[in-house]
N, C-alpha and C positions, 0 to 999 in steps of 0.2 A: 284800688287795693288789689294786690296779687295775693293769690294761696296757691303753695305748693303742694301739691300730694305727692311725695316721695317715700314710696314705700319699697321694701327689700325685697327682693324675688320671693315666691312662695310662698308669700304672707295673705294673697287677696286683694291683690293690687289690681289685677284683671278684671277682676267683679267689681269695684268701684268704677276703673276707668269704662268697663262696657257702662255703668247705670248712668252712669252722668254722661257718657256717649247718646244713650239711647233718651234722656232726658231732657235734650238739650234745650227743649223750646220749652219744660216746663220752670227748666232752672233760670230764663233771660228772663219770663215770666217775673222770677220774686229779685230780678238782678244781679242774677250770678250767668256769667257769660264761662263757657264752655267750648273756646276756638275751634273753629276748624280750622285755621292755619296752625301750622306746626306739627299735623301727625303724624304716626307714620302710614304706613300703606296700609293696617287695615282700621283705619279709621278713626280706632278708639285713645289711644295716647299720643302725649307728646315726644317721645324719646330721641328726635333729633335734636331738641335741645339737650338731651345730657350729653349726645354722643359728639356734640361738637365741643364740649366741655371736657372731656376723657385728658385730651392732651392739648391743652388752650396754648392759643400761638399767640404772642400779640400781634394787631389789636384784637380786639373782642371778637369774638363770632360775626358777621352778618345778620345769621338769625337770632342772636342774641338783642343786637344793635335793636332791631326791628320788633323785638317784643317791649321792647323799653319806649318806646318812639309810640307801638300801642298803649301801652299802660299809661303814658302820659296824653294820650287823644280819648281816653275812654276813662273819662269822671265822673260817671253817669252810673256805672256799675262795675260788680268786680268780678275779676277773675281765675278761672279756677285754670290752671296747670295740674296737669298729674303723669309722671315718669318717673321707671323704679333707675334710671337713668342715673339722676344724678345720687344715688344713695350711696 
């Protein structure tokens, strides 16, 4: 299962994505997975997924392709996405 956390700028989207950044082994723990593939440079979101999205070309993303490819290898637990990217 995927969750999205898509929040609007200046809302406190920062402070979720550091907690659950800084979290991450407590949240695999109760099996919520927390990637580190996909973020950006400073660790805590994912916003190259939105920003491959801004202006979609076909086909799909790459990175897109490859979170799907994850989501369907990982049934075991879910996972959290969070970028104010795609809002």
């Amino acid at each position: 299962m995927l969750y999205l956390h898509i929040g609007l700028p200046k809302t406190g989207s920062t402070s979720v994505q550091q907690r659950l950044a800084a979290n991450r082994d407590a949240l695999l723990y109760q099996g919520f997975e927390y990637p580190n593939r996909w973020l950006d440079r400073d660790g805590i979101a994912h916003h190259a997924l939105g920003d491959d999205l801004v202006e979609p070309k076909p086909p799909l993303p790459a990175v897109w392709q490859e979170v799907f490819d994850h989501l369907r290898n990982t049934t075991d637990r879910h996972t959290v996405i969070s970028t104010e990217m795609l809002s």
